[in-house]
C-alpha atoms as one frame of an Amber mdcrd trajectory, in Angstrom:
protein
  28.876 -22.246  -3.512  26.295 -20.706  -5.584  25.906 -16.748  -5.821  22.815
 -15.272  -6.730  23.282 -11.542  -7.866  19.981  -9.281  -7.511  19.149  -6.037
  -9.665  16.584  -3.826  -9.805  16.722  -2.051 -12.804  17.891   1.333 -12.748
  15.489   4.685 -12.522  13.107   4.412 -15.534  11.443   7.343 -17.125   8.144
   6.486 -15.078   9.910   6.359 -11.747  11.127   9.968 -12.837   7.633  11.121
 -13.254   6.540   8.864  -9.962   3.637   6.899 -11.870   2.514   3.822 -11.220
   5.005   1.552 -13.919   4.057  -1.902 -13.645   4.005  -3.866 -16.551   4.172
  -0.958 -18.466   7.178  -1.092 -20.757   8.791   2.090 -20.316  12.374   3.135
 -21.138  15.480   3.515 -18.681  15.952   7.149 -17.711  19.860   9.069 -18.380
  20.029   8.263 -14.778  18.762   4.757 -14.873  21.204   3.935 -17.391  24.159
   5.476 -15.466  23.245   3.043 -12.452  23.016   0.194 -14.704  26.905   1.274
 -15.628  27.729   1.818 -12.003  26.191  -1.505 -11.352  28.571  -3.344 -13.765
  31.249  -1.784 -12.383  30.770  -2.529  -8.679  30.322  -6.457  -9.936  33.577
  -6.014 -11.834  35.650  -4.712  -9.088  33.857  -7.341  -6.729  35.062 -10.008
  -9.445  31.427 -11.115  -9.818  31.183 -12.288 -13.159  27.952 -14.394 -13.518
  27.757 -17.207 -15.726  24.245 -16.806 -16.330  21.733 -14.080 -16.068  17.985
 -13.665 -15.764  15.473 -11.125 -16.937  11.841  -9.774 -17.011  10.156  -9.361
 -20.544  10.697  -5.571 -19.881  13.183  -3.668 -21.354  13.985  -1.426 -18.369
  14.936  -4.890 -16.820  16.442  -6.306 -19.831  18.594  -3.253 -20.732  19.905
  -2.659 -17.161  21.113  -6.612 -17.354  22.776  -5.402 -20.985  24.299  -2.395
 -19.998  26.257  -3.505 -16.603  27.143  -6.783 -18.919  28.533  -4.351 -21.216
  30.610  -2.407 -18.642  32.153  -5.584 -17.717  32.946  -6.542 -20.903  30.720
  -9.768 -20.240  28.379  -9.995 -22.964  28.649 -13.422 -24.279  26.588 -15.323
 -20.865  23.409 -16.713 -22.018  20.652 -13.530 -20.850  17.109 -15.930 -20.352
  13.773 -14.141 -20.400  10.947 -14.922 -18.338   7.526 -13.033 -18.107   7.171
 -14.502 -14.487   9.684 -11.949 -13.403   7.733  -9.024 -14.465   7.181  -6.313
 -12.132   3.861  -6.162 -10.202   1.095  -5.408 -12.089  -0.695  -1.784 -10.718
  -4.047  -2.747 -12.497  -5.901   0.721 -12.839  -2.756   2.396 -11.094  -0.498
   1.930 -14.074   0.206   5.122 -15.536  -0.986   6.942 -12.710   0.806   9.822
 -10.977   1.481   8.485  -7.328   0.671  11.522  -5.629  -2.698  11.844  -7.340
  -4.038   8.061  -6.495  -3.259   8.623  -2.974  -4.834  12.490  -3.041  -7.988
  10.191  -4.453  -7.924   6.863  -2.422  -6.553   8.430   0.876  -3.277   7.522
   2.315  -4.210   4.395   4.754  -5.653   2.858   1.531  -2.981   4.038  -0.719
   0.011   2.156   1.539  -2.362  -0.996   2.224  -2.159  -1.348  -1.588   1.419
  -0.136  -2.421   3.352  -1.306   0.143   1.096  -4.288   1.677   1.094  -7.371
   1.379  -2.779  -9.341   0.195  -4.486  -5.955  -1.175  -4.179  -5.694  -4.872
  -5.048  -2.323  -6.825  -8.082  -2.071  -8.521  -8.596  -4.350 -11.709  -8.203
  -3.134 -15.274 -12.017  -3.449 -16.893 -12.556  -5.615 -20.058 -11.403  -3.799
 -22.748  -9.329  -1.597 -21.609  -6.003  -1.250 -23.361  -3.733  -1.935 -20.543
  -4.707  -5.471 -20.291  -1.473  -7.479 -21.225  -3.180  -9.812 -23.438  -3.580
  -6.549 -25.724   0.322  -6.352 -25.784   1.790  -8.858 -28.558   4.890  -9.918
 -26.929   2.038 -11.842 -24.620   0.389 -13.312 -27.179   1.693 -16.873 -26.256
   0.741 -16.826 -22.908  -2.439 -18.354 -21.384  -4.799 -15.566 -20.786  -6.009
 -16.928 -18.036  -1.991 -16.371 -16.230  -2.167 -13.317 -17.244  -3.331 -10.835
 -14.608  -5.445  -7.681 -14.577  -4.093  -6.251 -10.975  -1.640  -8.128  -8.390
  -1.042  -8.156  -4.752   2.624  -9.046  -3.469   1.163 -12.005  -2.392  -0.246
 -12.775  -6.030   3.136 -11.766  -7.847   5.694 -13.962  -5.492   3.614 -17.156
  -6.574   4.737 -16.787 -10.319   8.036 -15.250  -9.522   8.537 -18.662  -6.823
   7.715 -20.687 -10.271  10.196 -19.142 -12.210  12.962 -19.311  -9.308  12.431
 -22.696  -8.575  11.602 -23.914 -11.925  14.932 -22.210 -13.284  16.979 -20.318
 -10.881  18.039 -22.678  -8.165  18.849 -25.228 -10.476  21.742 -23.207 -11.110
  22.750 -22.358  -8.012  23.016 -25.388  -6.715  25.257 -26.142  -9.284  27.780
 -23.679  -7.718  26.884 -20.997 -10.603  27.131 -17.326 -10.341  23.065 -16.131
 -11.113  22.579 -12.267 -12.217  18.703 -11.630 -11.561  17.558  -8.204 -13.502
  13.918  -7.393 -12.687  12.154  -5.056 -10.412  11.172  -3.605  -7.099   8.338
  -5.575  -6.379   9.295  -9.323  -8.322  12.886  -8.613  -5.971  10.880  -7.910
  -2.835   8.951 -11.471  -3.319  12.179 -13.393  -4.112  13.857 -11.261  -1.361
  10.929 -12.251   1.122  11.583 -16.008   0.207  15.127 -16.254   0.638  15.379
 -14.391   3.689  12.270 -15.725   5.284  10.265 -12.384   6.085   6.981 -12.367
   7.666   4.304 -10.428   5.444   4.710  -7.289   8.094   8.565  -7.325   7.847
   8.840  -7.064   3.736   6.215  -3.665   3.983   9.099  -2.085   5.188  11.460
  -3.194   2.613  12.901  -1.390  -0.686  14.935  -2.509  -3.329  17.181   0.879
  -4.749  16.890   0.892  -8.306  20.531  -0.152  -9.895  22.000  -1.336  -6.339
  23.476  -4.981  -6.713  22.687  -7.780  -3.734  24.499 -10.740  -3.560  23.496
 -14.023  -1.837  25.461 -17.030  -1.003  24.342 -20.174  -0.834  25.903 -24.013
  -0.233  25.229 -26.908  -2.029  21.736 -27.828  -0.381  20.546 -23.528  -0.998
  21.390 -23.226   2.825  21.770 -19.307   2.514  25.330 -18.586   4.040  25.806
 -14.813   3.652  24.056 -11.300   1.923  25.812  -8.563   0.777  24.843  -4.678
  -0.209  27.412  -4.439  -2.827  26.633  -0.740  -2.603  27.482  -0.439   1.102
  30.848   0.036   0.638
């Protein structure tokens, strides 16, 4: 039976300040890190030791996937990197103080965008800093993948690429999967896997540092979730 292990990355210092993170590649706050710890110990006690995990190409992923690893003494599992589970990209949001874009854009626009479903943010302009083609670690990638502002809609297609491509391959080999990434990549794989209607996922959240397991049989028949937190 394979397990697939889901983790949003614990509080970052943007979520602190409640701006608009995206693919902004901010730090883990004291707190975040502290769930990340709490998160390795809930898979320890629950004797969930993955044999393979998966990340974002941001660090608050990638160091929430280190530190729980860490805290189950369980560092030597191959950690795999993909862009395509990067969080949404806010376009002209990122950065932003929440409060402040909805104070501007008014509040039926501001939770169309946020928490909806086809409505992107507005696009980052040419030349503007932000873009991610401006950020090195991107330098490989085909511009023209990389994007500029990203509905739900547009961010499950890539993070559907990387699942299939690399994710379920391992679970149907009966593998335990750790998946570190974010609110929004989670919600589309979440969406997917549960088979949730664009008006059911507006109304769901992924708590930063709060482990959910999947099972699955041999044919990714989904058998059983679990809140690791609800305990």
């Amino acid at each position: 039976m394979g397990k697939l292990i889901l983790l949003r990355h614990g509080e970052s210092v943007y979520n602190q300040q409640h701006l608009f993170t995206g693919w902004t590649d901010v730090e883990l706050s004291d707190r975040g890190r502290e769930e990340a710890r709490k998160a390795g110990e809930l898979l320890k006690e629950e004797g969930l030791m993955p044999e393979i995990c998966f990340s974002s190409w941001l660090k608050r992923a990638i160091h929430t996937a280190q530190i729980a690893l860490a805290t189950m003494d369980w560092e030597q599992i191959d950690c795999l990197k993909d862009w395509r589970l990067n969080e949404r990209h806010y376009g002209a949001w990122q950065q932003r103080n929440k409060e402040e874009v909805k104070a501007e854009v008014g509040e039926e626009r501001f939770v169309a965008i946020r928490r909806g479903y086809d409505t992107p943010p507005p696009p980052l302009p040419d030349g503007d800093p932000r873009l991610p083609q401006n950020d090195p670690k991107f330098r490989l990638i085909d511009p023209a993948l990389l994007p500029r502002s990203e509905s739900l809609a547009m961010t499950r297609e890539r993070v559907l690429l990387c699942y299939y491509e690399k994710i379920v391959p391992e679970l149907v080999q009966g593998r335990t999967v750790l998946v570190s990434a974010h609110g929004n990549s989670l919600r589309a794989l979440v969406m997917a896997i549960e088979g949730l209607s664009p008006e059911e996922v507006v109304k769901l959240e992924i708590p930063t540092g709060e482990p959910i397991l999947y099972s699955f049989d041999g044919t990714m028949e989904l058998m059983e979730k679990k809140d690791l937190s609800d305990r």
